[in-house]
C-alpha positions in Angstrom: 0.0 0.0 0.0 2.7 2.5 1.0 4.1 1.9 -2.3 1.0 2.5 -4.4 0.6 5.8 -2.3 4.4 7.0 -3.0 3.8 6.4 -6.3 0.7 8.5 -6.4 2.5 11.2 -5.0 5.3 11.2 -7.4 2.8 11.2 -10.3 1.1 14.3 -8.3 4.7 16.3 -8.0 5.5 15.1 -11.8 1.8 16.5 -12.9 1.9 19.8 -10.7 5.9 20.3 -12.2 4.6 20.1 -16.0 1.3 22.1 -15.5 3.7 25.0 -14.1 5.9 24.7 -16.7 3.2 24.8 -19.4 1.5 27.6 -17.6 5.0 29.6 -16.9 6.3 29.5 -20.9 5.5 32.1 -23.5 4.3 29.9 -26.0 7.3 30.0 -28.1 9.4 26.6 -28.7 8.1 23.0 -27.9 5.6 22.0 -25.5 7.0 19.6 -23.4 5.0 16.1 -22.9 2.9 15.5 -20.4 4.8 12.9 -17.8 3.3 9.4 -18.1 2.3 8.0 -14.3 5.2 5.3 -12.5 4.0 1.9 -13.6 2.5 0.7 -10.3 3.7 -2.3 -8.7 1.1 -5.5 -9.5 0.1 -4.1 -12.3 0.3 -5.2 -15.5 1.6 -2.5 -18.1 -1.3 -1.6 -20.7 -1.2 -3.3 -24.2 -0.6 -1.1 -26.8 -3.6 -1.1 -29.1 -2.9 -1.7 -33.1 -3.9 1.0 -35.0 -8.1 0.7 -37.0 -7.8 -0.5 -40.6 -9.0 2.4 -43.1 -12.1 -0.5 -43.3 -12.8 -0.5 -39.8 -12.7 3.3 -39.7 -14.9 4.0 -42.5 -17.6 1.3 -41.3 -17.2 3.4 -37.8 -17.7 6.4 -39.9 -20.8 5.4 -41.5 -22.0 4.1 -37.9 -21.7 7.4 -36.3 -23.6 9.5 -38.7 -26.7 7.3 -39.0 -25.5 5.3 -42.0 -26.2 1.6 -40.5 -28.8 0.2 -42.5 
């Protein structure tokens, strides 16, 4: 538990360190990237997800605006 909750912490710092950064730059240059949370321990890393087929997105396409039938 105690590690779950230093981890938690360390993603708050990390979060609070970037928004002030963000908030603190003119504009100008590169944004940094937002900081990805510590992997918590007993848990699994998320699967990376293969990108939709130009199919599958056009049949999503035609689902969303009412084209089902």
């Amino acid at each position: 538990m105690s590690e779950q909750l230093l981890a938690g912490i360390s993603d708050g710092i990390r979060e609070l360190q970037y928004i002030l950064v963000v908030a603190n730059s003119d504009g100008k240059g590169r944004k940094p990237r937002r900081p990805e949370p510590i992997r918590r321990p007993g848990v699994a890393p998320k699967q990376q997800r293969e990108p939709m087929s130009e199919v599958a997105a056009e049949r999503l396409f035609k689902l969303i605006n009412g084209g089902a039938a």
